[in-house]
Backbone as a ProteinNet text record, in pm:
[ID]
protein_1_A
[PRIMARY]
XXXXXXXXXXXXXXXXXXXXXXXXXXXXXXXXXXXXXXXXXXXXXXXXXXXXXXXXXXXXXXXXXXXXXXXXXXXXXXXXXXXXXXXXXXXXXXXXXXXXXXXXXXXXXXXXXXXXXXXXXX
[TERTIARY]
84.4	0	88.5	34.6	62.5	22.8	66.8	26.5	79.2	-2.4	43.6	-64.5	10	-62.2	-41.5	-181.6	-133.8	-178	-139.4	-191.1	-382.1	-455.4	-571.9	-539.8	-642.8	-667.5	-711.6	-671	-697.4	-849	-954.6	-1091.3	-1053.9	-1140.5	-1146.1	-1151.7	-1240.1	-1249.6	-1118.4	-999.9	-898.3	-750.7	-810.9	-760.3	-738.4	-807.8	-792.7	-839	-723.4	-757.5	-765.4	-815.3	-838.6	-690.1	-637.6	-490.7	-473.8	-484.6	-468.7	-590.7	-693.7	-763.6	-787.9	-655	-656	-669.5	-711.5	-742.1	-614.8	-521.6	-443.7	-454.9	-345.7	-352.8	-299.7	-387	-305.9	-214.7	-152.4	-6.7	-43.9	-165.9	-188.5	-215.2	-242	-264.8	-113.3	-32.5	129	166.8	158.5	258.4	184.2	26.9	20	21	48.2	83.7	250.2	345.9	477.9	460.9	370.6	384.2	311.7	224.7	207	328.5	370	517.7	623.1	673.9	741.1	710.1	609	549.3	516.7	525.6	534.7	657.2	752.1	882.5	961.6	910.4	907.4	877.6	761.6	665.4	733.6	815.7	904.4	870	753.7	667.7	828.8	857.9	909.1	884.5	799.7	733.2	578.2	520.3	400.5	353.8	252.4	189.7	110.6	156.6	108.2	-55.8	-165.3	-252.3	-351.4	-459.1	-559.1	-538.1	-587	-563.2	-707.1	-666.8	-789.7	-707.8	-839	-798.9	-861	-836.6	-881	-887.1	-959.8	-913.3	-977.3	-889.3	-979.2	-946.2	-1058.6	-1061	-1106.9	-1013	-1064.2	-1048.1	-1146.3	-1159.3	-1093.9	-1103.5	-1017.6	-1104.7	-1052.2	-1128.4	-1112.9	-1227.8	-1253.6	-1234.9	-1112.3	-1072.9	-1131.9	-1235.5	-1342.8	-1477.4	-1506.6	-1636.6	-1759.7	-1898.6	-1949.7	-2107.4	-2054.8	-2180.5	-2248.6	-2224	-2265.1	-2186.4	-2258.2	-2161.5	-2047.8	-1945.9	-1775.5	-1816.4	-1771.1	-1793.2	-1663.2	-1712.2	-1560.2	-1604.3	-1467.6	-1509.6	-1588.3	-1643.6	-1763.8	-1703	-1693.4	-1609.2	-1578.9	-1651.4	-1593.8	-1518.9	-1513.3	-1405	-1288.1	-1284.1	-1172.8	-1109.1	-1206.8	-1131.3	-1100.8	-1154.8	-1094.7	-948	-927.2	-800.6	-710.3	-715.6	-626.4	-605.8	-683.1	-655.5	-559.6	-613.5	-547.1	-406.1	-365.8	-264.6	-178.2	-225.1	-148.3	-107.9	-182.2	-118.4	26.5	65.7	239.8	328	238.9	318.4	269.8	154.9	78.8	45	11.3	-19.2	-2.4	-23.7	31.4	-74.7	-169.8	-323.3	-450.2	-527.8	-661.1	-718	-756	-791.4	-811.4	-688.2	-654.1	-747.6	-803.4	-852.6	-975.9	-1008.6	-1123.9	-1187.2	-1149.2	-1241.1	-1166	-1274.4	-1246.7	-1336.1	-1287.3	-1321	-1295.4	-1438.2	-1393.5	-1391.1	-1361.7	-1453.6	-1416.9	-1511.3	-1550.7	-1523.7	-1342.5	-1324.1	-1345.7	-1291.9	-1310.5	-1236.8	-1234.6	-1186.3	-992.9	-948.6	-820.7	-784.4	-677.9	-633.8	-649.6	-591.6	-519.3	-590.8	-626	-696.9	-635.5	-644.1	-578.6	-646.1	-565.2	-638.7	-499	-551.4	-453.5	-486.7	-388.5	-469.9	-388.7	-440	-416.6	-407.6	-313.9	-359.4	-276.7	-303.7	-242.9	-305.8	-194.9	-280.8	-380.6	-488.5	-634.2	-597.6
-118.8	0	124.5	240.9	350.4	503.9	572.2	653.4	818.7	956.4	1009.3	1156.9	1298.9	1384	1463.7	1509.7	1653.9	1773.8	1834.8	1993.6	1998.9	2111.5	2085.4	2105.9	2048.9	2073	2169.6	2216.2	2320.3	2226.5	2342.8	2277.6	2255.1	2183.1	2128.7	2208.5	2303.4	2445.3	2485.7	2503.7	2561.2	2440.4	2334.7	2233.2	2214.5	2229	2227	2345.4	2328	2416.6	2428.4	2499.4	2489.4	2561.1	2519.1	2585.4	2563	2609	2546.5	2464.4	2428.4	2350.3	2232.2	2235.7	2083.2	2090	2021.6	2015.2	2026.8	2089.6	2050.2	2106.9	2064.4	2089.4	2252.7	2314.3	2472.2	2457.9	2578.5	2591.7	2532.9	2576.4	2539	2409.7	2367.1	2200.6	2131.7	2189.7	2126.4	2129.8	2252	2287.4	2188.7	2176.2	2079.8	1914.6	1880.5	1769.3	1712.1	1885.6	1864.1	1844	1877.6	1905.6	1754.9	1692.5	1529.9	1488.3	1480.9	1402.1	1402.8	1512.2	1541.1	1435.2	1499.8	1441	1302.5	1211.2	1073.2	977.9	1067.1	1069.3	1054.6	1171.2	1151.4	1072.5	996.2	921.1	769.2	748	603.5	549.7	666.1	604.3	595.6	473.3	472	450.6	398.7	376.9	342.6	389.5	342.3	165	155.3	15.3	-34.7	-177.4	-212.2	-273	-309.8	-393.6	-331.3	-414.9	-334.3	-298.3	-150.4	-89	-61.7	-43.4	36.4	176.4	307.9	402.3	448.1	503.9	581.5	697.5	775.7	964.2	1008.9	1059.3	1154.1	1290.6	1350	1476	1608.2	1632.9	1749.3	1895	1949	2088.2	2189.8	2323.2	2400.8	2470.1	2486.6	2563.3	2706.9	2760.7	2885.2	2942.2	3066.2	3164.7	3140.5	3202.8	3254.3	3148.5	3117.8	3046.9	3107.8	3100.6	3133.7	3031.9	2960.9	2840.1	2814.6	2821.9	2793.9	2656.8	2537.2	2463.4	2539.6	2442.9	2487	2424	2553.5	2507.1	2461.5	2380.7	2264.8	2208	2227.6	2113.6	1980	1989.1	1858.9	1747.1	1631.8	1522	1483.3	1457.1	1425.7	1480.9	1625	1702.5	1701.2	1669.3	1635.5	1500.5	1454.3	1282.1	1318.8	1365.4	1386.8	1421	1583.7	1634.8	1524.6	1443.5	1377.3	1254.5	1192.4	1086.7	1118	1266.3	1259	1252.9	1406.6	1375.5	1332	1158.5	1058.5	949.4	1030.7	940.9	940.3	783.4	798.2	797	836.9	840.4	698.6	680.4	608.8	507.3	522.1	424.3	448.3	336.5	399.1	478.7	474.6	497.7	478.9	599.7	549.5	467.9	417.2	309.6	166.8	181	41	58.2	162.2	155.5	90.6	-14.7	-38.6	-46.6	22.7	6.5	191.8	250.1	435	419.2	474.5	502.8	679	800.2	879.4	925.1	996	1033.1	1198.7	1259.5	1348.7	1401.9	1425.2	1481.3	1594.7	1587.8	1721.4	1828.5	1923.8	2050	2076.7	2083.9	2160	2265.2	2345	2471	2520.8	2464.2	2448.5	2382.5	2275	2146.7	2068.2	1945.2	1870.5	1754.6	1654.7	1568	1422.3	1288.5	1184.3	1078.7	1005.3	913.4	807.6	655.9	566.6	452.4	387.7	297.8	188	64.5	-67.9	-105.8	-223.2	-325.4	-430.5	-436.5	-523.3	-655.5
0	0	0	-70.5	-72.3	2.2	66.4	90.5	87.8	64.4	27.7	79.8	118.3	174	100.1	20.8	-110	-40.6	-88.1	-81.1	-139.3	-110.7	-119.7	-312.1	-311.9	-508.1	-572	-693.7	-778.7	-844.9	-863.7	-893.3	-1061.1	-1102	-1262.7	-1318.6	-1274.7	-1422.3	-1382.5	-1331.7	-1349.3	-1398.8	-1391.9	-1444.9	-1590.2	-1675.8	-1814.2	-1896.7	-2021	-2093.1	-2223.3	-2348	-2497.7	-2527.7	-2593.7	-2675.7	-2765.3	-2924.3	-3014.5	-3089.9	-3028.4	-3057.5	-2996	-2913.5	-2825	-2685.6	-2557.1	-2475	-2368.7	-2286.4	-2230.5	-2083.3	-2004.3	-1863.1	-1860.2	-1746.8	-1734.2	-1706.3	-1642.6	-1554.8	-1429.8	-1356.8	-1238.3	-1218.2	-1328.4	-1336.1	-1308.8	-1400.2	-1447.5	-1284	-1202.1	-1102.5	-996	-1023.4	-898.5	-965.3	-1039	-1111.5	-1057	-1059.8	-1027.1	-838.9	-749.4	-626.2	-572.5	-667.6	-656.3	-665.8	-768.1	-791.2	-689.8	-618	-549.1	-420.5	-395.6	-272.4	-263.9	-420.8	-419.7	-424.7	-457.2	-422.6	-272.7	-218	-65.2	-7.3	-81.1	24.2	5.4	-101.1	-170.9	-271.9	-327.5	-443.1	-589.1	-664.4	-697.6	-881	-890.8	-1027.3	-1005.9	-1108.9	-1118.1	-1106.6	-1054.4	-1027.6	-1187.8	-1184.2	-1342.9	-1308.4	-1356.9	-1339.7	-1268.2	-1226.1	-1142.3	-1008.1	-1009.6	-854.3	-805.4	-697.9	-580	-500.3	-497.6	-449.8	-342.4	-227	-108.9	-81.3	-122	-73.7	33.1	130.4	193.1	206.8	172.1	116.5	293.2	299	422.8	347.2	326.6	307.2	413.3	314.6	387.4	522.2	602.4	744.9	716.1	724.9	746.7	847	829.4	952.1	1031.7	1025.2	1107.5	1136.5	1237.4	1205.1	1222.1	1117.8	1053.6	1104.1	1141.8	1211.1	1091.8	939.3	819	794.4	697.3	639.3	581.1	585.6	514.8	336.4	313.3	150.5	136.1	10.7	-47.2	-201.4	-213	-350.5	-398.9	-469.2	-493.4	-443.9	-419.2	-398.6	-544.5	-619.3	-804.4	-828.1	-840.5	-904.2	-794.8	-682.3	-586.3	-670.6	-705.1	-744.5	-834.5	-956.2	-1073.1	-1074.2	-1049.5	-1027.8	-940.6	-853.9	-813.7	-891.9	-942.1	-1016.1	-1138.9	-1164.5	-1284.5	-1275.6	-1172.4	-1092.4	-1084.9	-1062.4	-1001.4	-1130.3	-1294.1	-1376	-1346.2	-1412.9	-1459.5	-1336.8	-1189.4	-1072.8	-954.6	-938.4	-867.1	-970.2	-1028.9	-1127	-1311.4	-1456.3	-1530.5	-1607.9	-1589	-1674.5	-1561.3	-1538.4	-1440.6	-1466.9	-1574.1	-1662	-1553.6	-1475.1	-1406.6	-1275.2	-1260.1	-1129.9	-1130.1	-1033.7	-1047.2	-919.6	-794.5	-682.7	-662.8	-559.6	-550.8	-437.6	-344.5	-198.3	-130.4	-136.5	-116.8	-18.6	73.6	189.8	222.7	272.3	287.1	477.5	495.7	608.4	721.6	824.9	882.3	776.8	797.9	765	815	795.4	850.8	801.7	852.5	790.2	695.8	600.5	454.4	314.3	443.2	336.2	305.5	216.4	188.4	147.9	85.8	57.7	103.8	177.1	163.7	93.6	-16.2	-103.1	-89.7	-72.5	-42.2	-152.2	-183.7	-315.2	-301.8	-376.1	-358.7	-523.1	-498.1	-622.3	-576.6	-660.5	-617.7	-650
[MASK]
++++++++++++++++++++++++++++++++++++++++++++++++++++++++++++++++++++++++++++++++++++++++++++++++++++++++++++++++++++++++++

């Protein structure tokens, strides 16, 4: 098993973009694409896993300064998975393709935010 603590996620609409005609990742996509990597590096992640996987996220939104006694807004849980899966091509695994079990969950809040994602082969 794998494990791994990202920074909170850049949402999907800032995730991709039209250039040319073709679909590609922004800057903000690339830099948190490079800040996965890093951080899978750290963690001993050494090559991607071949075959079918299973994934775990848990997603804690960011805490608001101030409290407000309102729900904490946060990113959808999909578009949390999305951006991380994508992410984690080429690093965690070689293609999402392989995943076939996804486990999300929906944490407390902390500072910052964050998300920790957990993965093995099935």
């Amino acid at each position: 098993m794998n494990r791994i603590q990202l920074n909170y996620p850049i949402s999907t609409n800032r995730y991709w973009r039209v250039f040319g005609g073709r679909v590609v990742r922004s800057s903000e996509a690339v830099s948190y694409k490079s800040h996965v990597h890093r951080e899978a590096l750290e963690a001993g992640v050494v090559e991607p896993l071949e075959g079918p996987v299973w994934v775990e996220v848990s997603y804690h939104p960011k805490k608001p300064k101030k409290s407000t006694g309102k729900p904490v807004r946060a990113i959808d849980l999909d578009n949390v998975l999305k951006v991380a899966i994508d992410a984690l091509n080429q690093i965690a695994w070689v293609d999402d393709s392989q995943i076939v079990r996804i486990l999300v969950l929906k944490s407390e809040p902390i500072a910052e935010g964050g998300l920790v994602v957990e993965w093995g082969s099935e």
